[in-house]
N, CA, C and O atoms as CSV, one atom per row, in Angstrom:
chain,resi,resn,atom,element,x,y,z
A,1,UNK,N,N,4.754,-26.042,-9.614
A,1,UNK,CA,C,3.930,-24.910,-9.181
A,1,UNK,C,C,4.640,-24.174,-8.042
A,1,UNK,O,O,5.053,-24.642,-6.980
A,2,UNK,N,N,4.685,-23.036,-8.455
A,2,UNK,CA,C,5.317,-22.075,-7.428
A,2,UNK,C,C,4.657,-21.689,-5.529
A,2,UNK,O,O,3.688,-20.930,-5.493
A,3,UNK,N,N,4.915,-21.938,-4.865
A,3,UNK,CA,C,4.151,-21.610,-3.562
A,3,UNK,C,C,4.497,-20.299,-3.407
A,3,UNK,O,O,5.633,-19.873,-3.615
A,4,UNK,N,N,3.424,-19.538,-2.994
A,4,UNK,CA,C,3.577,-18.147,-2.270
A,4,UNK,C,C,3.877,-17.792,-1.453
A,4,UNK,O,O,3.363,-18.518,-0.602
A,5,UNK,N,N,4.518,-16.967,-0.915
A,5,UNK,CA,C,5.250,-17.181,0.302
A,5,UNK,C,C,4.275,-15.376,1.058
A,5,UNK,O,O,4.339,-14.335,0.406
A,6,UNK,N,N,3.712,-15.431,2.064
A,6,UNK,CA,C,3.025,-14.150,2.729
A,6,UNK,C,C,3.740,-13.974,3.809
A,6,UNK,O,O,4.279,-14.845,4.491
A,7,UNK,N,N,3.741,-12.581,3.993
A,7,UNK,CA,C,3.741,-11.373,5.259
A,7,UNK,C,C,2.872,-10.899,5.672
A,7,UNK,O,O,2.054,-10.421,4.886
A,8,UNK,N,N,2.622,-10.802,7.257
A,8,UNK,CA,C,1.790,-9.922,8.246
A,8,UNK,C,C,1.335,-8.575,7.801
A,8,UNK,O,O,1.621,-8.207,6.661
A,9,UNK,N,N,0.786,-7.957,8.443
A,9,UNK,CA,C,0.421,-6.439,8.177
A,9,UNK,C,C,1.622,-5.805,8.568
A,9,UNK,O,O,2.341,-5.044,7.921
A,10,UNK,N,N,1.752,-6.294,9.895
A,10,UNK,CA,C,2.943,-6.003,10.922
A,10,UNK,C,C,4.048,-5.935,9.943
A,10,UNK,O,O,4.642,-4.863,10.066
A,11,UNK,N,N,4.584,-6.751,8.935
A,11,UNK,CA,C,5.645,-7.205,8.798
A,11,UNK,C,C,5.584,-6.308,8.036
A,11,UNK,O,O,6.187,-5.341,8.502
A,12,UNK,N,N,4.967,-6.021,6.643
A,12,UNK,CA,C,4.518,-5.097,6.068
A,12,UNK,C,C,4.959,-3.573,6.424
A,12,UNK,O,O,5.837,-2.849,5.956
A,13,UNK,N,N,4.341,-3.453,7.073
A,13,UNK,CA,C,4.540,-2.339,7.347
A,13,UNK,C,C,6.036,-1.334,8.058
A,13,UNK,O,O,6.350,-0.145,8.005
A,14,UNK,N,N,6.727,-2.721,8.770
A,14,UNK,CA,C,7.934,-2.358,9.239
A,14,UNK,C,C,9.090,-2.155,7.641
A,14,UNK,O,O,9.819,-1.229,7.286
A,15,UNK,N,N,8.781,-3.461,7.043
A,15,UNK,CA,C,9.850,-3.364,5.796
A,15,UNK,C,C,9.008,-1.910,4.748
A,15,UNK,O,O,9.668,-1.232,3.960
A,16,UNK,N,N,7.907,-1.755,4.925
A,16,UNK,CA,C,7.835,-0.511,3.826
A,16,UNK,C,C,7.772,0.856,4.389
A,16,UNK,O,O,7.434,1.822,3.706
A,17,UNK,N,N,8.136,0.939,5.772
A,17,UNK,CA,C,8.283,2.545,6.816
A,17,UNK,C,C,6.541,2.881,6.957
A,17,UNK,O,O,6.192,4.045,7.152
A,18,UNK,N,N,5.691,1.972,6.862
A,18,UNK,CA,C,4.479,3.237,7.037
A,18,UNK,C,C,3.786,2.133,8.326
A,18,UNK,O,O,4.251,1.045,8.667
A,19,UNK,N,N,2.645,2.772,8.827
A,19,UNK,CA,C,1.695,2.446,9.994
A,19,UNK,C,C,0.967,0.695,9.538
A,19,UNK,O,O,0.517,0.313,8.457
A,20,UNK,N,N,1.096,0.019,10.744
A,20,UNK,CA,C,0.103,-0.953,10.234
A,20,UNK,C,C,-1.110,-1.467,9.958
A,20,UNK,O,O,-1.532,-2.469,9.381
A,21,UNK,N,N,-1.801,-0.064,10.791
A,21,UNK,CA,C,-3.459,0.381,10.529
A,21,UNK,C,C,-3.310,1.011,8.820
A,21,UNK,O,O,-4.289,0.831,8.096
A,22,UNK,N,N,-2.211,1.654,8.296
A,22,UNK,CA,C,-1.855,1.739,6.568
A,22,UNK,C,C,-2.107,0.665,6.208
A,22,UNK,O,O,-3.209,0.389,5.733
A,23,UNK,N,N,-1.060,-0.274,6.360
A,23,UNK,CA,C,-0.974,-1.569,5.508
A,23,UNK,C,C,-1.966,-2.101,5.174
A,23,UNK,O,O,-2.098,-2.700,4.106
A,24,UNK,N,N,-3.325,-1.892,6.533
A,24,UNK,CA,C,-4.466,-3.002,6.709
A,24,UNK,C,C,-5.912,-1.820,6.109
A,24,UNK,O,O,-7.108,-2.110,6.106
A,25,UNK,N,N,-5.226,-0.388,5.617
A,25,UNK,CA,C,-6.286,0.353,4.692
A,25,UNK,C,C,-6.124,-0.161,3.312
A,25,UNK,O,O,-6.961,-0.425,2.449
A,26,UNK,N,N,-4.631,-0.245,3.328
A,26,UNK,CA,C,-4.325,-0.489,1.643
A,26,UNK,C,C,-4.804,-2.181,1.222
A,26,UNK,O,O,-4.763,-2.594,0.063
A,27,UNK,N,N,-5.217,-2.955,2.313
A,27,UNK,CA,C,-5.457,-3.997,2.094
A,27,UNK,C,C,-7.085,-4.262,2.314
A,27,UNK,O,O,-7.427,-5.434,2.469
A,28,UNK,N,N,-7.825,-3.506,2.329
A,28,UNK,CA,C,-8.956,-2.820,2.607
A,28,UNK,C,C,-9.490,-2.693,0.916
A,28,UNK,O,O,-10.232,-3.124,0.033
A,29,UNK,N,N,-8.751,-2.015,1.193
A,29,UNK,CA,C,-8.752,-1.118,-0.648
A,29,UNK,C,C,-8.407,-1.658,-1.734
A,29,UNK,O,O,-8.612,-1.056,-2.788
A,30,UNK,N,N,-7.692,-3.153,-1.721
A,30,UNK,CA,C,-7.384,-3.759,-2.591
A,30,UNK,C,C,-6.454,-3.083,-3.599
A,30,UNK,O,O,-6.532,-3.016,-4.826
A,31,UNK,N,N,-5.767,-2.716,-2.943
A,31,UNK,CA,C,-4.279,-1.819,-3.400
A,31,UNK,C,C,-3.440,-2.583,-3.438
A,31,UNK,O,O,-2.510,-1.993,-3.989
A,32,UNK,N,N,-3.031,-3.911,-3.117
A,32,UNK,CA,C,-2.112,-4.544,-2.769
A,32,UNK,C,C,-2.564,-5.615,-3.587
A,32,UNK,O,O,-3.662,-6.160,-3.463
A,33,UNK,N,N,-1.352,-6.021,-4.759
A,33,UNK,CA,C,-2.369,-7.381,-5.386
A,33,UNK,C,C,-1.674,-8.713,-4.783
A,33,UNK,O,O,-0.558,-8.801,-4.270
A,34,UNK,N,N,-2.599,-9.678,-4.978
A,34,UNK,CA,C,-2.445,-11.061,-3.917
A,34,UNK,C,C,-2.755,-10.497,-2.702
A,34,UNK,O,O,-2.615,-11.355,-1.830
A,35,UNK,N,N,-2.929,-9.985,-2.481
A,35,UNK,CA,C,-3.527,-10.081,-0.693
A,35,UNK,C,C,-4.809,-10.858,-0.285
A,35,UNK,O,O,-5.921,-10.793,-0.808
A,36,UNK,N,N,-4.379,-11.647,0.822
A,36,UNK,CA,C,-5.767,-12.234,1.191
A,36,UNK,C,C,-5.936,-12.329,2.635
A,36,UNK,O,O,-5.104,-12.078,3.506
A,37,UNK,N,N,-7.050,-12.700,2.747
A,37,UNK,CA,C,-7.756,-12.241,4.410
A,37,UNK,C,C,-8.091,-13.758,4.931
A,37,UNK,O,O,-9.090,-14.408,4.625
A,38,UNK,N,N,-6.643,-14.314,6.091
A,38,UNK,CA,C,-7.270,-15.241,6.773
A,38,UNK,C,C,-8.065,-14.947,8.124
A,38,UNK,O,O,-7.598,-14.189,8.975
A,39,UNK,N,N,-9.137,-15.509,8.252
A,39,UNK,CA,C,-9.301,-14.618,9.760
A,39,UNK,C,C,-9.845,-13.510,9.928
A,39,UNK,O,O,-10.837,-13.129,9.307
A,40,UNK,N,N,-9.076,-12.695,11.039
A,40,UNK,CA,C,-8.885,-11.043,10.947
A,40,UNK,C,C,-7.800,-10.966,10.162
A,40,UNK,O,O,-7.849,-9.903,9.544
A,41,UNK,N,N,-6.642,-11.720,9.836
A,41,UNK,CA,C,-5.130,-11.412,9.317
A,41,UNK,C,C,-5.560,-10.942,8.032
A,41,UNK,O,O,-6.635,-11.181,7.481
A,42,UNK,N,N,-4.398,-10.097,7.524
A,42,UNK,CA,C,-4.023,-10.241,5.765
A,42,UNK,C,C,-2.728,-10.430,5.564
A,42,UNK,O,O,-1.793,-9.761,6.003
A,43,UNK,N,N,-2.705,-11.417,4.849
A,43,UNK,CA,C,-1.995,-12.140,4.167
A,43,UNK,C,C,-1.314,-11.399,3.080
A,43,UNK,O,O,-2.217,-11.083,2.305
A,44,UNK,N,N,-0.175,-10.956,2.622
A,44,UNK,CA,C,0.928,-10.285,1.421
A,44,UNK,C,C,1.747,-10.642,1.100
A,44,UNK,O,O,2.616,-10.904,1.932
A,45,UNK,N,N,1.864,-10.754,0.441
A,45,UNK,CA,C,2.369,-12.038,-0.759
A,45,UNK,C,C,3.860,-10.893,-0.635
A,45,UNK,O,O,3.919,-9.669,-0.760
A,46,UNK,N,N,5.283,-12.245,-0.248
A,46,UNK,CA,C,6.600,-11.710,0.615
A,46,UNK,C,C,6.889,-10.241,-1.028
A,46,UNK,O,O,6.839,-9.045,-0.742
A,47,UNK,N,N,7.049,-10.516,-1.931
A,47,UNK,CA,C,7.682,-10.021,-3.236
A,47,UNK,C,C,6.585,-8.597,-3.262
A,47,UNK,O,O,6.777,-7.685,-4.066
A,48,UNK,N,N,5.608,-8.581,-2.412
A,48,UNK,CA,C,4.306,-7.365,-3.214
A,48,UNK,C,C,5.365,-5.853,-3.123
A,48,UNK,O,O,6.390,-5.825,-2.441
A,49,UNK,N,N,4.918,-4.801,-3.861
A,49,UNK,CA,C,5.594,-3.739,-3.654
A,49,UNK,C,C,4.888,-2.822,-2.814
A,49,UNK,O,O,3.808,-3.243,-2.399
A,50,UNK,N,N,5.372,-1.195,-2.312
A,50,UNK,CA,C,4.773,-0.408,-1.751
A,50,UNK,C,C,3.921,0.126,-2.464
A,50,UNK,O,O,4.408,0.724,-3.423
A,51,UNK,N,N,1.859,0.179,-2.316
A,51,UNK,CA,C,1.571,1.120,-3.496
A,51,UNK,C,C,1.897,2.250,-3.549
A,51,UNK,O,O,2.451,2.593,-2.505
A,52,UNK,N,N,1.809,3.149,-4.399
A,52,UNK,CA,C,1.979,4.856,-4.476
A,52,UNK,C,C,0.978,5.071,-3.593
A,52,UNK,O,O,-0.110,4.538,-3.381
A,53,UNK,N,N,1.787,6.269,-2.971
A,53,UNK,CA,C,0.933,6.886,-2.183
A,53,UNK,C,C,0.150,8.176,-3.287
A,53,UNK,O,O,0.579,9.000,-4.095
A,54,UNK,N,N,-1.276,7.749,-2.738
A,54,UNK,CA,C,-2.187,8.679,-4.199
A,54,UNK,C,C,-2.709,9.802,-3.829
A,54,UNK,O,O,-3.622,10.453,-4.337
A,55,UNK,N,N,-1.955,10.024,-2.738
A,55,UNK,CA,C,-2.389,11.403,-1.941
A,55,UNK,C,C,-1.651,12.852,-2.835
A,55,UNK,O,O,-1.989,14.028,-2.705
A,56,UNK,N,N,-0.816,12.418,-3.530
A,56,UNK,CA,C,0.051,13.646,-4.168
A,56,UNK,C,C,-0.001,12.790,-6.025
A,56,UNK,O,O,0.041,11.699,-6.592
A,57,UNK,N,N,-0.145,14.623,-6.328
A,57,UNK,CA,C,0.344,14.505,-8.046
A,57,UNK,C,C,1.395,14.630,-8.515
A,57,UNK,O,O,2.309,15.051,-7.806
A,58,UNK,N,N,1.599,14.330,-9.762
A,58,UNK,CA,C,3.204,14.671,-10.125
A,58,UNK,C,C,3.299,16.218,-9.979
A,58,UNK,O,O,2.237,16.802,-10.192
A,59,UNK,N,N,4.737,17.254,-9.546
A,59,UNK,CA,C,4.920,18.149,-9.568
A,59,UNK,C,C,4.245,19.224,-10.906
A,59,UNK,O,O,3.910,20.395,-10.729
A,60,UNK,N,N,4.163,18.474,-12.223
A,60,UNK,CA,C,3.677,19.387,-13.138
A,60,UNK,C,C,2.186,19.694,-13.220
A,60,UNK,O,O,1.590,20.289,-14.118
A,61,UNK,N,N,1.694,19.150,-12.065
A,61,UNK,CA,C,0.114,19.243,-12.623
A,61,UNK,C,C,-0.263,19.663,-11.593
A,61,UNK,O,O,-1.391,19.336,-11.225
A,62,UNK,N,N,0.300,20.270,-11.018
A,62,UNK,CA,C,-0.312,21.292,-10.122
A,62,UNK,C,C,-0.672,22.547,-10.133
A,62,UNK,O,O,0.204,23.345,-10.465
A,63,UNK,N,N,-1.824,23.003,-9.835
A,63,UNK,CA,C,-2.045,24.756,-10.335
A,63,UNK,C,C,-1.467,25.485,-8.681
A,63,UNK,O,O,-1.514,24.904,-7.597
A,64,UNK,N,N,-1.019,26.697,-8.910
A,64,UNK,CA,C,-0.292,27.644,-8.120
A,64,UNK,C,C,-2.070,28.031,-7.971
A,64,UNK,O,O,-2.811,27.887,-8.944
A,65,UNK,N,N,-2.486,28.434,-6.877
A,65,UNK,CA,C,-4.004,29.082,-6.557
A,65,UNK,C,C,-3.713,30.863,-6.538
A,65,UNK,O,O,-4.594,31.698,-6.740
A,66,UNK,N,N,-2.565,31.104,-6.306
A,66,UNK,CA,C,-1.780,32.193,-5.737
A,66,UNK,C,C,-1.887,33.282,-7.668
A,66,UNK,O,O,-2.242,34.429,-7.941
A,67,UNK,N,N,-1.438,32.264,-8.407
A,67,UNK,CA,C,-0.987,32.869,-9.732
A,67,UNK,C,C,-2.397,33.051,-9.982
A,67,UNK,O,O,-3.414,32.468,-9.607
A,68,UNK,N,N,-2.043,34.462,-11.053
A,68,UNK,CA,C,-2.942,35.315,-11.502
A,68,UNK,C,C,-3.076,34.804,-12.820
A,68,UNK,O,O,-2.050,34.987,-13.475
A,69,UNK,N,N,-4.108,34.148,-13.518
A,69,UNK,CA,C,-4.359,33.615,-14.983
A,69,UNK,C,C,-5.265,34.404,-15.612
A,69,UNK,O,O,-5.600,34.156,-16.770
């Protein structure tokens, strides 16, 4: 059986460039799979990836507001 090996929020957040009040929304949100909450801590499993940030669409699906239809 494989052991899991976890990272901090802190840690998290330094190896993926974003805030660690981020890390601990996206872990909030259950964006992050394996994450778990010892404590106050969360726990991230060392291998998890960065989620997409879902704040933006792909370039083609955007409407111009400007263009005349």
């Amino acid at each position: 059986m494989k052991m899991l090996e976890y990272i901090s929020a802190p840690e998290a957040a330094k190896k993926w460039g974003i805030s660690e009040r981020r890390v601990q929304k996206l872990c909030e949100e259950n964006r992050i799979p394996g994450v778990a909450k010892f404590s106050r801590m969360w726990l991230i499993p060392k291998d998890a990836e960065k989620p997409a940030d879902g704040r933006f669409k792909k370039r083609g699906d955007r409407v111009d507001k400007n263009c005349d239809m």
